[in-house]
N, C-alpha and C positions, 0 to 999 in steps of 0.2 A: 699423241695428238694433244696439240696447246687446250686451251681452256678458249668455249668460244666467243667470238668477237662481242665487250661491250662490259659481258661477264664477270667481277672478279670472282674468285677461289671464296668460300665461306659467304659471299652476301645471301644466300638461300636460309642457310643455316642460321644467320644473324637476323635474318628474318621473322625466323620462326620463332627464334628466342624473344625476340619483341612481341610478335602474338602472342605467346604462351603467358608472357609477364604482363600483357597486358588485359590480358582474360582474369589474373590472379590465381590465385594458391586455392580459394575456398570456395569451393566448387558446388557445399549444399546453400539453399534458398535462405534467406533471413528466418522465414518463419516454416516448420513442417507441420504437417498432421497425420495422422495414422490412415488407414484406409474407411472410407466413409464418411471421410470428412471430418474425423473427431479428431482435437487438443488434444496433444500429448500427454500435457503435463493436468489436464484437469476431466480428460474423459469426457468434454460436452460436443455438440455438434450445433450448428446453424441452429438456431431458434429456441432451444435452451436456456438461454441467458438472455436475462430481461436488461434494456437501459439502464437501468436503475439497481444499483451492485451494495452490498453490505458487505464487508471484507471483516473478518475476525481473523483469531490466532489460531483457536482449536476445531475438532470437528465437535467435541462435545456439544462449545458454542450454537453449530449449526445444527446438530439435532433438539435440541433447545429449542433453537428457534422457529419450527416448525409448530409449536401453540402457540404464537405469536400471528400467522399466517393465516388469512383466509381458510387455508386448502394450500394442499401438497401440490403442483402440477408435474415437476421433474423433483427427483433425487439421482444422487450420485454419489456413491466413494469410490474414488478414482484410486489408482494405482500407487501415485505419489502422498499417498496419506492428506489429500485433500479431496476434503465434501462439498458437493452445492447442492442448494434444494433454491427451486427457483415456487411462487405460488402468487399467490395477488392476498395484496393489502390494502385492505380497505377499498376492494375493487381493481388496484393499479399492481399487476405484474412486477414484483420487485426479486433479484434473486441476491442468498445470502452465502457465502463462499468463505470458506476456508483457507487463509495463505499462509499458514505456517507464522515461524515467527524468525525477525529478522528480513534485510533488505532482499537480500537476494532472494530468497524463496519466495515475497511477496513480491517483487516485479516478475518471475516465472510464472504465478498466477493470473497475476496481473495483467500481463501481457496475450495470453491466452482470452483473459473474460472481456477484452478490448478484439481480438480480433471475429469473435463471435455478438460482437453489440452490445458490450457493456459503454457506458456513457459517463456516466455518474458514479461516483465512487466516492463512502464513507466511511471508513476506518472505527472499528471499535476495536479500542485498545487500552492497553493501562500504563502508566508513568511512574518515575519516581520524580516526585518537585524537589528543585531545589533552592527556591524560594521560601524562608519558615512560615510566610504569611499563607502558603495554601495546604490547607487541613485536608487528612484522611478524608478522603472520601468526599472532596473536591472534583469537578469535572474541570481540565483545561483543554480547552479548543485550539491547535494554532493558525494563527496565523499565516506562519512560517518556520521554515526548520534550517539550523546550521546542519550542513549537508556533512555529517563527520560520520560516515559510513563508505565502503567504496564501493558499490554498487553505480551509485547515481552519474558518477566519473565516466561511462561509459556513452551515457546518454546526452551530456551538456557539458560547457567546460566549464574548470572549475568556478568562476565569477559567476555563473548560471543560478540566480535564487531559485529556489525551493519554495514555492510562495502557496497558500492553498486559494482558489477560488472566492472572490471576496462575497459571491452570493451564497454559498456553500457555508461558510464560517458564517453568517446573519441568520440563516435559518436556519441552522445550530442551536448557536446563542440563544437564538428566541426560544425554541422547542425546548432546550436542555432546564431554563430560568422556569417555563411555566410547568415544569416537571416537580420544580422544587429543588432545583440543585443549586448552590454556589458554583458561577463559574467563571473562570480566566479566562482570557484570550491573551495572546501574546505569541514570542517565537520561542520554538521550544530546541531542544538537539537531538538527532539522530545518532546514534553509535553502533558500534559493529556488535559490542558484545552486553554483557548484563553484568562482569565481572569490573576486571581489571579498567576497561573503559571506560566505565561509569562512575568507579570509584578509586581516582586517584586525586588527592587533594590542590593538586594546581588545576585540572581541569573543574571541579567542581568550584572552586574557588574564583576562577576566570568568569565561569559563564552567568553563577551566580551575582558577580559584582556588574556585571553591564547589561540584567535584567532577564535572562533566558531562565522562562520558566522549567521548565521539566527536562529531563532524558529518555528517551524511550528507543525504538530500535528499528522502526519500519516507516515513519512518516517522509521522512524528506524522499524517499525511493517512488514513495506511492504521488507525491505532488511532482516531483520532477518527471515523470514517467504520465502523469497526465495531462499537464505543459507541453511537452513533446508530442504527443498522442493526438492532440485535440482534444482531448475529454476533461473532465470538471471533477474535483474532490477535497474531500478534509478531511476532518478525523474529530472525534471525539475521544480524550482521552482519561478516566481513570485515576486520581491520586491514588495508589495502594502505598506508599510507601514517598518517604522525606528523607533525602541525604544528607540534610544537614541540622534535624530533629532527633535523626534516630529512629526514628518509627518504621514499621514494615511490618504489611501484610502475614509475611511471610518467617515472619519473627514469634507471630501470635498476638500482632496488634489487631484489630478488625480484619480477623480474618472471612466476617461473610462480605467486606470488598470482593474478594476475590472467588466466593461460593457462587453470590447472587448479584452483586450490584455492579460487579465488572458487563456482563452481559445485561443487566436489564438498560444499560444504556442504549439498546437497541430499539426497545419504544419509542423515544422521544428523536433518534436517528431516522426513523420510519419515517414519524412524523414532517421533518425534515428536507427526505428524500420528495413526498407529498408535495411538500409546498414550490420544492423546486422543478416537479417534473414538465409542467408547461412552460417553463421559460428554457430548459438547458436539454432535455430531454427531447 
């Protein structure tokens, strides 16, 4: 028997291949959760996580910073070696979070502490400048970040700045001067690594000559991820160390930067968070 009237041979089949290709290859949701509603990657659930976010590198940070707090209301150490302890400051619900260090680990968290109502988000972090004019133990706030990580390439293309919140960086600024600190503002760079990327003499050379103050490793991920988002952030970040002084924390230059004043920058971030949560919050 022919094939019937209208019919040809294989348009079923070619059919199906278009559906199937049109359905796509990747079949799980943009975002999962575990049962119960909890993030994966940070172990929180709905109402856990306050507007109002403090992002650090370590969990140490975040056990720290719970004498800083009101009152504990949640804790967590999640699976993935990050902490939150959410509590109220000075009255206002603020939670502080651990994201690791580096872009990618911090947009994992990140993206997490946004899909349970994080809003606001302020980076304490630390830099190496590469400017001679900013001293150990300088705070620089940026602006914005050259996006030299590849993380952010996912979310925006590349001409997409990396720019932080301009009411974010003012009430920074403000908090961080009447703390007593020397600070910068300007645009700083983001990089993948803390070795070879940060210290090869043409890129240092480049970015210092057309003003970029620092290097660091997570900002441009956290600003382009909250452009995208809807949500508002910056960062505060830390001189421990000059790439083009010599200096470093980590060498045995001021090393209580990196004991005590890397994280008391969370005070005056507070502060900060405070000023900004009736308008963006």
């Amino acid at each position: 028997m022919g094939p019937s009237r209208g019919v040809v041979p294989g348009d079923a089949a070619r059919r199906r291949q278009r559906k199937e290709r049109d359905l796509g290859l990747l079949k799980l949701p943009k975002y999962v959760e575990l049962p119960g509603g909890v993030a994966p990657i940070i172990g929180c659930r709905k109402g856990d996580v306050a507007p109002l976010v403090i992002l650090t590198n370590f969990r140490d940070h975040v056990h720290r910073s719970e004498a800083v707090l009101d009152r504990v209301t949640f804790r967590i150490d999640a699976g993935w070696e990050v902490c939150t302890v959410t509590g109220p400051y000075r009255g206002t619900p603020v939670t502080v979070c651990s994201a690791g260090i580096g872009a990618g680990a911090t947009a994992n968290v990140m993206e997490d502490l946004i899909n349970l109502g994080g809003k606001v988000f302020i980076q304490i972090g630390a830099t190496g400048a590469i400017q001679d004019r900013i001293a150990m133990g300088d705070v620089v706030i940026p602006t914005a970040a050259v996006r030299d990580e590849g993380t952010s390439r996912y979310y925006a293309p590349k001409k997409y700045p990396a720019v932080a919140d301009y009411r974010v960086v003012s009430a920074l600024a403000v908090a961080a001067r009447n703390a007593g600190n020397t600070v910068h503002t300007g645009i700083i760079r983001t990089t993948d690594g803390f070795y070879a990327s940060q210290r090869i003499e043409k890129y240092v050379a480049r970015y210092n000559a057309i003003g970029v103050l620092s290097v660091e490793q997570e900002v441009a991920a956290i600003l382009t991820i909250a452009s995208c988002r809807g949500c508002y952030a910056g960062a505060t970040l830390l001189a421990i160390g000059n790439l083009v002084t010599g200096q470093h924390s980590f060498n045995g230059d001021r090393p209580d930067l990196v004991a005590t004043a890397w994280l008391n920058q969370i005070h005056f971030a507070l502060d900060a968070l405070l000023a900004l949560k009736d308008e963006l919050a």
